[in-house]
N, CA, C and O atoms as a Maestro MAE file, in Angstrom:
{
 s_m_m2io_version
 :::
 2.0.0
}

f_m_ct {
 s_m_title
 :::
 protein
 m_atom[292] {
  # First column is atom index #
  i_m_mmod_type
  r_m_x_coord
  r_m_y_coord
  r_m_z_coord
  i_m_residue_number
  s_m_chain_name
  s_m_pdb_residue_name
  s_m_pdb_atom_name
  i_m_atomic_number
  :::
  1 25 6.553 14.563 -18.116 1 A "UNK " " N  " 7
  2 3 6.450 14.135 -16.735 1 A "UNK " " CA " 6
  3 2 6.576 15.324 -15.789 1 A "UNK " " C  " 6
  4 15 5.989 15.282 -14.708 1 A "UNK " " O  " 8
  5 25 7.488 16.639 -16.222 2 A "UNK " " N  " 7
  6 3 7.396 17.446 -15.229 2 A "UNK " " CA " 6
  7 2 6.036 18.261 -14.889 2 A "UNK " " C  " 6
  8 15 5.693 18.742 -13.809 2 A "UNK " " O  " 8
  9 25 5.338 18.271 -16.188 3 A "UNK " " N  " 7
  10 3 4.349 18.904 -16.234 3 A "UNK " " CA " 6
  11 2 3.428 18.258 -14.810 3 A "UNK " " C  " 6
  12 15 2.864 19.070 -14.076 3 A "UNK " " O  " 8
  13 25 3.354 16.952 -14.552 4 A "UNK " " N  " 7
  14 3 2.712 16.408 -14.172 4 A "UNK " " CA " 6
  15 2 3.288 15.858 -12.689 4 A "UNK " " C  " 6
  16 15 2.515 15.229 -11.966 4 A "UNK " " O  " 8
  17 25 4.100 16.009 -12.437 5 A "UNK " " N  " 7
  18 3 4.708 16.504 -10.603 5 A "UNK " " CA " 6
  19 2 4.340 18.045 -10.380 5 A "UNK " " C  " 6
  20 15 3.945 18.507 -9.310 5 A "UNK " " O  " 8
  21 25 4.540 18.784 -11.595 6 A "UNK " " N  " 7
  22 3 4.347 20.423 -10.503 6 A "UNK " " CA " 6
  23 2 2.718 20.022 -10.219 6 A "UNK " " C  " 6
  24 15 2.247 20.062 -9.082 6 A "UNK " " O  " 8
  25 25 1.951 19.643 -11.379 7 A "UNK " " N  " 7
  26 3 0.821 20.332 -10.773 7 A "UNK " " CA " 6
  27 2 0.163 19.011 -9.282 7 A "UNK " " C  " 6
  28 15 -0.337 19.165 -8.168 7 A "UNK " " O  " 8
  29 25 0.451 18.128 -9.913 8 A "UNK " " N  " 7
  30 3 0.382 16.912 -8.444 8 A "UNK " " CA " 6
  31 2 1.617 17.814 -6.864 8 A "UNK " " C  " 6
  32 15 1.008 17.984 -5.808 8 A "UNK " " O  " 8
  33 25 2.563 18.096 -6.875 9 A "UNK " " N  " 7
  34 3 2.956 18.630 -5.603 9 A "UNK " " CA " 6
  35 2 2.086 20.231 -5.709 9 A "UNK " " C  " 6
  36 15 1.691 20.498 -4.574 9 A "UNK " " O  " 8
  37 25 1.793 21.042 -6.444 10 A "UNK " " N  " 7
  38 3 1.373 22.170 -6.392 10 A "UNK " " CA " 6
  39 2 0.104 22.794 -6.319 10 A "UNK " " C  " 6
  40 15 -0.169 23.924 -5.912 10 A "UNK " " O  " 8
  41 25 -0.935 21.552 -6.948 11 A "UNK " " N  " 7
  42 3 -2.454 21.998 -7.023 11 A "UNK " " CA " 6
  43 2 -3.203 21.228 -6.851 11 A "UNK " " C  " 6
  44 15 -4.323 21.286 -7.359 11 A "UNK " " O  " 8
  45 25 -2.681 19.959 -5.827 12 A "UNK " " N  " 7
  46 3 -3.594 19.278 -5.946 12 A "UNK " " CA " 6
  47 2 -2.957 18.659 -3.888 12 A "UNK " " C  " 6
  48 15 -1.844 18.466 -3.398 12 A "UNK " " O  " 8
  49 25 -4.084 18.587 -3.447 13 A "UNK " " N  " 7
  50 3 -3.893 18.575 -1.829 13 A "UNK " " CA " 6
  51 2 -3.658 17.090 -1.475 13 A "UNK " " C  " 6
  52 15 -4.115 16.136 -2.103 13 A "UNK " " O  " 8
  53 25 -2.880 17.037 -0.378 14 A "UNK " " N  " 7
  54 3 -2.748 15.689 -0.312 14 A "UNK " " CA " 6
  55 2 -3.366 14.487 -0.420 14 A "UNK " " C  " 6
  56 15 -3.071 13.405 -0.927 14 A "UNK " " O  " 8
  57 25 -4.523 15.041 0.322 15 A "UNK " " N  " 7
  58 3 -5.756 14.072 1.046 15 A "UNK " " CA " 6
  59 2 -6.672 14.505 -0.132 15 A "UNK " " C  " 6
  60 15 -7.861 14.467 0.183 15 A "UNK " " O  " 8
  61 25 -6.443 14.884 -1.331 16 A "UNK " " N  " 7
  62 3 -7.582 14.581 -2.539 16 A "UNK " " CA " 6
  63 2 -7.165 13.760 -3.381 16 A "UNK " " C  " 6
  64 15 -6.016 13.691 -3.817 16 A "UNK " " O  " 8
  65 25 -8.129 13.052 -3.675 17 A "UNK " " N  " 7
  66 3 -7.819 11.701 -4.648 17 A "UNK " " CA " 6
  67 2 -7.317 12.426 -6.097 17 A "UNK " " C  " 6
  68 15 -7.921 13.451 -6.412 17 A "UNK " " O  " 8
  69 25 -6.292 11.965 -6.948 18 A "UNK " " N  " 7
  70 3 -5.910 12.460 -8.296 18 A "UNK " " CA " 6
  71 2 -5.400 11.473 -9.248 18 A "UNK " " C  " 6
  72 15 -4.680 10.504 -9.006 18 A "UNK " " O  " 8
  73 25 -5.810 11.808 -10.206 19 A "UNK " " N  " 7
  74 3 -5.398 10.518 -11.516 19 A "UNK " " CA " 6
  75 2 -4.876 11.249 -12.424 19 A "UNK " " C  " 6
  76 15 -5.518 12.168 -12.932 19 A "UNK " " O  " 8
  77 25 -3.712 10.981 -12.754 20 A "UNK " " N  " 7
  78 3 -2.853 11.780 -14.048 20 A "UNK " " CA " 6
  79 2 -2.474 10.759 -15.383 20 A "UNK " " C  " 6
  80 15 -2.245 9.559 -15.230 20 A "UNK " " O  " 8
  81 25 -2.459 11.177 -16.192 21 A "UNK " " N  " 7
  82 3 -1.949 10.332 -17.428 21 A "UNK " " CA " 6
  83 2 -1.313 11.010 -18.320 21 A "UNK " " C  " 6
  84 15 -1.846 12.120 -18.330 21 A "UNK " " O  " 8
  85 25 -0.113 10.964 -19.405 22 A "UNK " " N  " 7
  86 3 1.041 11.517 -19.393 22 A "UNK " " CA " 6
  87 2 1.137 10.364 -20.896 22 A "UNK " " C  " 6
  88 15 1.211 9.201 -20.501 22 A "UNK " " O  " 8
  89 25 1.148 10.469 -22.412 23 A "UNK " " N  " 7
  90 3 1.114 10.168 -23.125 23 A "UNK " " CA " 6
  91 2 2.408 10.502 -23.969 23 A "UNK " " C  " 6
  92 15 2.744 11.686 -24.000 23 A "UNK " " O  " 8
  93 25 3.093 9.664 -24.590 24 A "UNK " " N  " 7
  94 3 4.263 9.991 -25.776 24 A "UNK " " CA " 6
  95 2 4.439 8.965 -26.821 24 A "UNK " " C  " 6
  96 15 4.027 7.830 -26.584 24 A "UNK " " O  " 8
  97 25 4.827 9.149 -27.598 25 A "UNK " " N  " 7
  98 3 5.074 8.132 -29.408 25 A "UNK " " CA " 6
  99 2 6.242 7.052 -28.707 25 A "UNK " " C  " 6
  100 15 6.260 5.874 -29.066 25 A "UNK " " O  " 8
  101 25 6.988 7.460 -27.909 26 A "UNK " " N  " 7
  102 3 7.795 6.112 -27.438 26 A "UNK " " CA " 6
  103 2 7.441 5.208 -27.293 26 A "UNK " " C  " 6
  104 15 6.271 5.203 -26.912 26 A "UNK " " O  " 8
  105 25 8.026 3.993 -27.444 27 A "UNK " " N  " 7
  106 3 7.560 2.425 -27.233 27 A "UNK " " CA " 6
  107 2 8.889 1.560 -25.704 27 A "UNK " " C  " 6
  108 15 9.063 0.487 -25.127 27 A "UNK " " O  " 8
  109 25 9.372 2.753 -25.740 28 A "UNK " " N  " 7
  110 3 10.396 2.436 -24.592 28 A "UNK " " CA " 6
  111 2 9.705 2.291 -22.676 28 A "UNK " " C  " 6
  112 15 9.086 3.025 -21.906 28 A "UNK " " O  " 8
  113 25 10.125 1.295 -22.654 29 A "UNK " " N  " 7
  114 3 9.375 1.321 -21.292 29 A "UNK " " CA " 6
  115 2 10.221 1.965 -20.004 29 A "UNK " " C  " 6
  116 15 11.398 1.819 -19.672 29 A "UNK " " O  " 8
  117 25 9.067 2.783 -19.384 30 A "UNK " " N  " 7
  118 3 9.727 3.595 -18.514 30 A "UNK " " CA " 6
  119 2 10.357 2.723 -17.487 30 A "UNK " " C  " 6
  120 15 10.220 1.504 -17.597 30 A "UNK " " O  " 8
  121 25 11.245 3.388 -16.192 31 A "UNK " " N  " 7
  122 3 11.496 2.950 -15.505 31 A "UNK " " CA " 6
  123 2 12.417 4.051 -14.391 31 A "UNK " " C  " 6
  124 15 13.184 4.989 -14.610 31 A "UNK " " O  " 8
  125 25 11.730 3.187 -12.707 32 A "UNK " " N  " 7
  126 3 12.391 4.882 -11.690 32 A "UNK " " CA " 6
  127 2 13.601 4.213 -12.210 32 A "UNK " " C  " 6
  128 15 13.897 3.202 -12.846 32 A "UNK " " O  " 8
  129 25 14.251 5.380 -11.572 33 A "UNK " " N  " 7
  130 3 15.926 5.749 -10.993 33 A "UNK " " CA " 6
  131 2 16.143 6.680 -9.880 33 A "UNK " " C  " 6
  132 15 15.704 7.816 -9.701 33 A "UNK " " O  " 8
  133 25 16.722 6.131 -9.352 34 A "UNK " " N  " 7
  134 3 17.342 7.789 -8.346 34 A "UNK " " CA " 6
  135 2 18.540 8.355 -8.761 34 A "UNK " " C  " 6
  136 15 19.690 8.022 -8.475 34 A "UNK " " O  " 8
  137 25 17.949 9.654 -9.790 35 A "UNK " " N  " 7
  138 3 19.278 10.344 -10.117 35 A "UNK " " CA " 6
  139 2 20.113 11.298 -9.137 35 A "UNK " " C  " 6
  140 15 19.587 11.862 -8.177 35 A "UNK " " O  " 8
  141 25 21.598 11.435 -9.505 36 A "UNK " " N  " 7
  142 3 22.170 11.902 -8.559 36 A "UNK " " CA " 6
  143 2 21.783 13.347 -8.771 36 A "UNK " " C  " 6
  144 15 21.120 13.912 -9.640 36 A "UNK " " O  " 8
  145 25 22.607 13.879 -7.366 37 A "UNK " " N  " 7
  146 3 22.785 15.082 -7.516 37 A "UNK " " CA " 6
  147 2 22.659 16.331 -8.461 37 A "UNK " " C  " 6
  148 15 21.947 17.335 -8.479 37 A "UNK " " O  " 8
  149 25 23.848 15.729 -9.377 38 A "UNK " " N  " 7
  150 3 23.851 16.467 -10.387 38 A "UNK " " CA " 6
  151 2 23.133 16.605 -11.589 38 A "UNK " " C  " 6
  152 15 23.046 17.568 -12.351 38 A "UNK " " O  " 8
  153 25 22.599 15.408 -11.635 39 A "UNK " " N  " 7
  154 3 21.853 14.678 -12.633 39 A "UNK " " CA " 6
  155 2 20.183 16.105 -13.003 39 A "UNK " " C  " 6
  156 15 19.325 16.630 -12.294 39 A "UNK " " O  " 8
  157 25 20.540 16.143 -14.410 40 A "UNK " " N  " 7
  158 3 19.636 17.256 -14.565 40 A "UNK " " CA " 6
  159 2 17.813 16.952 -15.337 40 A "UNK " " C  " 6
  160 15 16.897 17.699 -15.680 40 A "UNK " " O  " 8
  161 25 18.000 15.663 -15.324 41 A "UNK " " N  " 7
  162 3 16.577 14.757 -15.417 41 A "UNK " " CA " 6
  163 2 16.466 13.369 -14.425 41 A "UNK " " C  " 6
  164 15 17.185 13.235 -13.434 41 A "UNK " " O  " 8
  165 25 15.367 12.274 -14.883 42 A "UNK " " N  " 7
  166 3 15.508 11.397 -14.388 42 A "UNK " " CA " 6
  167 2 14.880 11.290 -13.120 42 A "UNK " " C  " 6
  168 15 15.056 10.239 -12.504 42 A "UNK " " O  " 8
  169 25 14.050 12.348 -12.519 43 A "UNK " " N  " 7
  170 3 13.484 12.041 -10.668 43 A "UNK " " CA " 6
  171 2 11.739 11.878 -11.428 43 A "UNK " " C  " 6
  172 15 11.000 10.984 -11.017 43 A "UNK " " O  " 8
  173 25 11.481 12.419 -12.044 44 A "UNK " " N  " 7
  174 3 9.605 12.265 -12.887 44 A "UNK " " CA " 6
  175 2 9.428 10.768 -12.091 44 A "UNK " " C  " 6
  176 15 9.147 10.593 -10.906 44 A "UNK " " O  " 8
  177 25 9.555 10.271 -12.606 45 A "UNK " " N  " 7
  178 3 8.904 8.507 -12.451 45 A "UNK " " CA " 6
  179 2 9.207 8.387 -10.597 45 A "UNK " " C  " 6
  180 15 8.414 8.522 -9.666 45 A "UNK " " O  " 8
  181 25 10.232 8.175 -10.603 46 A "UNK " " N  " 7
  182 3 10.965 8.171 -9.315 46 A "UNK " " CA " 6
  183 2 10.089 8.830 -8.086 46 A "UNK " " C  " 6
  184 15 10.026 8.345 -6.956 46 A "UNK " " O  " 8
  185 25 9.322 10.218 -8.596 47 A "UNK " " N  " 7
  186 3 8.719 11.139 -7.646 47 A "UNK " " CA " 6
  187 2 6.893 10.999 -7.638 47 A "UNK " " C  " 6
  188 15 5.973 11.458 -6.961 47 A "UNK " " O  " 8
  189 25 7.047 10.085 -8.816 48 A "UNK " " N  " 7
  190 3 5.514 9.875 -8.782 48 A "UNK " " CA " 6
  191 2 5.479 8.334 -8.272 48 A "UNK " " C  " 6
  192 15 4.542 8.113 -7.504 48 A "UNK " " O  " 8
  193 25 6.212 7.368 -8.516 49 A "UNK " " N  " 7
  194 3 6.115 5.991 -7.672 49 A "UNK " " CA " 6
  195 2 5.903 6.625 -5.891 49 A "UNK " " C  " 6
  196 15 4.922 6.475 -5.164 49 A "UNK " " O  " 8
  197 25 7.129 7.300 -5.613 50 A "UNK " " N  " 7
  198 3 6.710 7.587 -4.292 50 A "UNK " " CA " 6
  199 2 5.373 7.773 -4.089 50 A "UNK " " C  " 6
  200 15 4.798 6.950 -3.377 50 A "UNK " " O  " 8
  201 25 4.530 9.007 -4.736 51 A "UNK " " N  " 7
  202 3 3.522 10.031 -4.010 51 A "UNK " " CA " 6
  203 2 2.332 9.154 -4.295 51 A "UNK " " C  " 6
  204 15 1.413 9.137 -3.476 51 A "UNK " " O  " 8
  205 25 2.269 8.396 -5.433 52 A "UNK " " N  " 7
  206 3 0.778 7.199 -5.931 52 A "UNK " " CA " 6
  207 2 0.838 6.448 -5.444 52 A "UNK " " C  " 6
  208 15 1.973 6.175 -5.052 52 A "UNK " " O  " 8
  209 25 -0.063 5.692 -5.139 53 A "UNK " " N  " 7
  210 3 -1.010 4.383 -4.155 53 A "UNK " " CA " 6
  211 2 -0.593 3.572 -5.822 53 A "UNK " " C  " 6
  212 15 0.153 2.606 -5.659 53 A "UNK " " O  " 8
  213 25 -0.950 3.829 -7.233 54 A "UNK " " N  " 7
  214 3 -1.063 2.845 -8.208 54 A "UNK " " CA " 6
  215 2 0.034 3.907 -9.404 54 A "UNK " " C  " 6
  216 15 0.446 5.067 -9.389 54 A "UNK " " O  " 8
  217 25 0.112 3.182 -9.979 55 A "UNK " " N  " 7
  218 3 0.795 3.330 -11.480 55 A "UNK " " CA " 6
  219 2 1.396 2.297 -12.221 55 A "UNK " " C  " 6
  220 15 1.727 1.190 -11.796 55 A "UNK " " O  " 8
  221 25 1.549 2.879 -13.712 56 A "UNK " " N  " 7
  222 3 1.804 1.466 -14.510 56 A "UNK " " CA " 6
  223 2 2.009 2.271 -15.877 56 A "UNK " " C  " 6
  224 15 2.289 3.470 -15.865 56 A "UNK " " O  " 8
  225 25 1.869 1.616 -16.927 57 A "UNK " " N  " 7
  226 3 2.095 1.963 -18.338 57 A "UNK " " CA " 6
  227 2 1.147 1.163 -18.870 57 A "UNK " " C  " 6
  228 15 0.790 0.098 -18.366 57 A "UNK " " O  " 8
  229 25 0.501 1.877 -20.397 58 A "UNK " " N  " 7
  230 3 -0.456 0.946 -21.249 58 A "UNK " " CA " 6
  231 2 0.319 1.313 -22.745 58 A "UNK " " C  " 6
  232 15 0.711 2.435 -23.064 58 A "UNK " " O  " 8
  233 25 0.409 0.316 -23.406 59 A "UNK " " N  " 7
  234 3 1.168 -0.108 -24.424 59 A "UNK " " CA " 6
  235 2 0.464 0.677 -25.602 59 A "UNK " " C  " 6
  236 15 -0.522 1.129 -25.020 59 A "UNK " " O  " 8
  237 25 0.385 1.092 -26.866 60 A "UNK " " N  " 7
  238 3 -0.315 0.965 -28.069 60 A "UNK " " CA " 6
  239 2 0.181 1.290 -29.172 60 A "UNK " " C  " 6
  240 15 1.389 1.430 -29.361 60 A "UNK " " O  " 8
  241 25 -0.702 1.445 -30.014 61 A "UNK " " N  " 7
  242 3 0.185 1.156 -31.662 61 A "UNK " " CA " 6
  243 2 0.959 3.017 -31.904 61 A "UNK " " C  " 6
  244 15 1.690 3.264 -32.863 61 A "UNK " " O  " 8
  245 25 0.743 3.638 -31.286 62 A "UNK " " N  " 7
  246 3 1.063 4.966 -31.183 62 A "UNK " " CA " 6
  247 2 2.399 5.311 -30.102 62 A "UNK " " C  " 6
  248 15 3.255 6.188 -30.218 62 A "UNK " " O  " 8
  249 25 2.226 4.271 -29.016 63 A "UNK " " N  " 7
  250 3 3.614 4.809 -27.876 63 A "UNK " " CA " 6
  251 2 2.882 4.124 -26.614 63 A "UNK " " C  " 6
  252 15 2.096 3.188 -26.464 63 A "UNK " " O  " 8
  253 25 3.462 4.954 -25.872 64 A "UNK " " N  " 7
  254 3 2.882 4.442 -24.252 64 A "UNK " " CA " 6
  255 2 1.920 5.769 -23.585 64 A "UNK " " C  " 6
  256 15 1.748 6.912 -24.008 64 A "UNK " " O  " 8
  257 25 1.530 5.245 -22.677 65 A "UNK " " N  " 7
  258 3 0.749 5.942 -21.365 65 A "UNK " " CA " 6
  259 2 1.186 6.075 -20.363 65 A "UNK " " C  " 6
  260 15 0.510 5.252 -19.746 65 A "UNK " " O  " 8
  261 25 1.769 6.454 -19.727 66 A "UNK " " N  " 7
  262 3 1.907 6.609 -18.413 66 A "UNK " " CA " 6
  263 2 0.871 6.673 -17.362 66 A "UNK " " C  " 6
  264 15 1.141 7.823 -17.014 66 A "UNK " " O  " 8
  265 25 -0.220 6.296 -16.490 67 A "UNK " " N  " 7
  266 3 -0.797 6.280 -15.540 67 A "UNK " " CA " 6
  267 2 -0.359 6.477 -14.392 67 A "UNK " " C  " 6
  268 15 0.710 5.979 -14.038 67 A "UNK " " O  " 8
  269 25 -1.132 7.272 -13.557 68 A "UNK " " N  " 7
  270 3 -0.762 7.477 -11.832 68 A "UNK " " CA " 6
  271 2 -2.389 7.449 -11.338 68 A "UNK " " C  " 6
  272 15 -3.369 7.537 -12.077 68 A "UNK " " O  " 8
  273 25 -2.374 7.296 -9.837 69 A "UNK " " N  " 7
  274 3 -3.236 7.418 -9.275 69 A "UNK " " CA " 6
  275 2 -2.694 7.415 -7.930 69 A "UNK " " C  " 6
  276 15 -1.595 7.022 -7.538 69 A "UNK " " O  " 8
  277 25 -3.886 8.040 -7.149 70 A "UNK " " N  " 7
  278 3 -3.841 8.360 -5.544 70 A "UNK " " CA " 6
  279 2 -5.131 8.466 -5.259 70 A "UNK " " C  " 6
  280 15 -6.038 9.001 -5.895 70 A "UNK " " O  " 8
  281 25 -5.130 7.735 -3.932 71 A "UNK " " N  " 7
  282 3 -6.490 7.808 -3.161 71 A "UNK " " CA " 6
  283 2 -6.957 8.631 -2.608 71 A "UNK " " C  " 6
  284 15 -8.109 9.019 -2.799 71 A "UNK " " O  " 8
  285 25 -6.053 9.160 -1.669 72 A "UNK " " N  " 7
  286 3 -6.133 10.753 -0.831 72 A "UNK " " CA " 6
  287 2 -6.689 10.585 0.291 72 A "UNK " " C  " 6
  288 15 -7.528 11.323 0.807 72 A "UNK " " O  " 8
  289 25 -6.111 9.321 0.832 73 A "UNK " " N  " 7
  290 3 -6.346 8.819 2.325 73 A "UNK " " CA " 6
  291 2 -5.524 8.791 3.031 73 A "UNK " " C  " 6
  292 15 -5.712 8.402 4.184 73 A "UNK " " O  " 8
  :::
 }
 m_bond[291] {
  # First column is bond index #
  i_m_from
  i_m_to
  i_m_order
  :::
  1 1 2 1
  2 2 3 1
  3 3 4 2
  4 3 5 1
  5 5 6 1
  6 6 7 1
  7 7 8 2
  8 7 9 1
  9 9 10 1
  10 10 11 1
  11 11 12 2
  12 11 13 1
  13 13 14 1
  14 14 15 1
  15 15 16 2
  16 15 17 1
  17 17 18 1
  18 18 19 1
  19 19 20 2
  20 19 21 1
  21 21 22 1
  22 22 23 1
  23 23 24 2
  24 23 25 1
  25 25 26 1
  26 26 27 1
  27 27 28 2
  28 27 29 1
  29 29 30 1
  30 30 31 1
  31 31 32 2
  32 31 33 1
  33 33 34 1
  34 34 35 1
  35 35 36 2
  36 35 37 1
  37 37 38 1
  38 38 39 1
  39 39 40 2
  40 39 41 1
  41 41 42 1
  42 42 43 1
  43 43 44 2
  44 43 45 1
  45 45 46 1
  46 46 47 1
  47 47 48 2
  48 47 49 1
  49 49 50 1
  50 50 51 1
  51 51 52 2
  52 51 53 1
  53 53 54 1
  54 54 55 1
  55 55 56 2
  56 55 57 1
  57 57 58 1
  58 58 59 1
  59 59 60 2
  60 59 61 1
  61 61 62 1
  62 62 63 1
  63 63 64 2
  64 63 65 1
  65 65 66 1
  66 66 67 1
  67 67 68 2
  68 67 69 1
  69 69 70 1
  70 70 71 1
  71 71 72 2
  72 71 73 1
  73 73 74 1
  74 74 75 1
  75 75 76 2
  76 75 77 1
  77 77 78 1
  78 78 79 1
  79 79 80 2
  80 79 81 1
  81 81 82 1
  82 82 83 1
  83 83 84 2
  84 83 85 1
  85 85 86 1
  86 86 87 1
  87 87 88 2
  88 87 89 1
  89 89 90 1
  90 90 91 1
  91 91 92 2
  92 91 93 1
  93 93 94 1
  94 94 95 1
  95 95 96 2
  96 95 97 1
  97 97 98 1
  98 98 99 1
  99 99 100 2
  100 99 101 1
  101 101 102 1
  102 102 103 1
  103 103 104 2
  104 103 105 1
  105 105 106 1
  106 106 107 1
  107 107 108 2
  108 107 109 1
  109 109 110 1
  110 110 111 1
  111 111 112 2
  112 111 113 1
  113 113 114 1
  114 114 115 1
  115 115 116 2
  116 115 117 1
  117 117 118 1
  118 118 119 1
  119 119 120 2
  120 119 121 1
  121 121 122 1
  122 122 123 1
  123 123 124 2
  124 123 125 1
  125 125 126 1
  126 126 127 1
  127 127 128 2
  128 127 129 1
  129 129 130 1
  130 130 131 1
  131 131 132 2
  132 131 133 1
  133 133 134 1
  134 134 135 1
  135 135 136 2
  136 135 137 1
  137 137 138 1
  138 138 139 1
  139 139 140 2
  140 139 141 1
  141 141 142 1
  142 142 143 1
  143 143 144 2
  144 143 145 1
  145 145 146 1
  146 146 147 1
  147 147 148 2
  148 147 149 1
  149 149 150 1
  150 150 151 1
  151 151 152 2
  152 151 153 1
  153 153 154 1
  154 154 155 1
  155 155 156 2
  156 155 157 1
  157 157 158 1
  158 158 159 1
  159 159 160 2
  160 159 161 1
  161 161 162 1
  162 162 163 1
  163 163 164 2
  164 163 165 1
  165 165 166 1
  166 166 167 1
  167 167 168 2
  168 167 169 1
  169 169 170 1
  170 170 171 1
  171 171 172 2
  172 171 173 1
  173 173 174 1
  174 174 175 1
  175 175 176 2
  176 175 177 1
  177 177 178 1
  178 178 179 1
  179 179 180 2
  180 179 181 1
  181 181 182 1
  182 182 183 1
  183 183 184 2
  184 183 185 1
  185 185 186 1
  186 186 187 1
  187 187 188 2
  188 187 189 1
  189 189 190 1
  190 190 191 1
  191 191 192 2
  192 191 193 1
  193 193 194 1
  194 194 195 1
  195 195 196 2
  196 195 197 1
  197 197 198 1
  198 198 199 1
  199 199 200 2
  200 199 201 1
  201 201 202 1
  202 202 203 1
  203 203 204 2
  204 203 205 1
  205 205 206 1
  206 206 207 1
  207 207 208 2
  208 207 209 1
  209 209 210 1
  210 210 211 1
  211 211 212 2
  212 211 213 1
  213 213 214 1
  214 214 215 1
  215 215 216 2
  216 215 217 1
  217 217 218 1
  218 218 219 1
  219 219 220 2
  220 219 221 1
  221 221 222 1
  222 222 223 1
  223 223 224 2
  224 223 225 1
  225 225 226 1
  226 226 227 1
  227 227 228 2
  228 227 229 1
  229 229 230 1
  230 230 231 1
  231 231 232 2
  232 231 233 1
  233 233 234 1
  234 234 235 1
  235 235 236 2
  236 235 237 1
  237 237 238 1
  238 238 239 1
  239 239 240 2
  240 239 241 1
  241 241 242 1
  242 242 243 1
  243 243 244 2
  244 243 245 1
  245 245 246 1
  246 246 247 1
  247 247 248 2
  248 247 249 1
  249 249 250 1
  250 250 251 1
  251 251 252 2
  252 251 253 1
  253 253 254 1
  254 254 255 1
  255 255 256 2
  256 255 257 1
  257 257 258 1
  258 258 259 1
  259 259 260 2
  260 259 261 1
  261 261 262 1
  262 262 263 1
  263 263 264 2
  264 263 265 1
  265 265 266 1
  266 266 267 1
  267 267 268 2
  268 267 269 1
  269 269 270 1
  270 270 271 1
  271 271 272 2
  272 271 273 1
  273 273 274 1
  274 274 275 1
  275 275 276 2
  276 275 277 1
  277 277 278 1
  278 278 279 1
  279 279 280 2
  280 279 281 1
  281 281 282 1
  282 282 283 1
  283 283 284 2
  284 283 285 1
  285 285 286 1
  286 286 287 1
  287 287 288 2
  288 287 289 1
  289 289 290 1
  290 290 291 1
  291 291 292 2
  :::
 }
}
């Protein structure tokens, strides 16, 4: 997931539309949090619900997907 906030806050402009997807063997379903302060994971999900118009998860016999999207309007 971090991979996929730097380059969404870093290389990619506000007002351009972007679709990211973010794949792992887990079968655990994600979910935000607002970690504290100190907290040294845990903002990924949290920072991409904010910045996307859409997101969700797709299930399969391998793990999950993670999906994002933005319009860039």
């Amino acid at each position: 997931m971090k991979a996929v906030i730097t380059e969404w806050l870093y290389t990619v402009p506000q007002l351009t539309p972007a679709a990211f997807r973010v794949a792992d063997g887990s079968s655990t379903s994600p979910h935000t949090r607002q970690a504290s302060g100190t907290d040294e994971s845990g903002r990924g999900l949290f920072v991409i619900a904010l910045m996307a118009d859409l997101w969700g998860t797709r299930y399969s016999p391998s793990g999950k997907t993670v999906w994002t999207e933005r319009s860039g309007s």
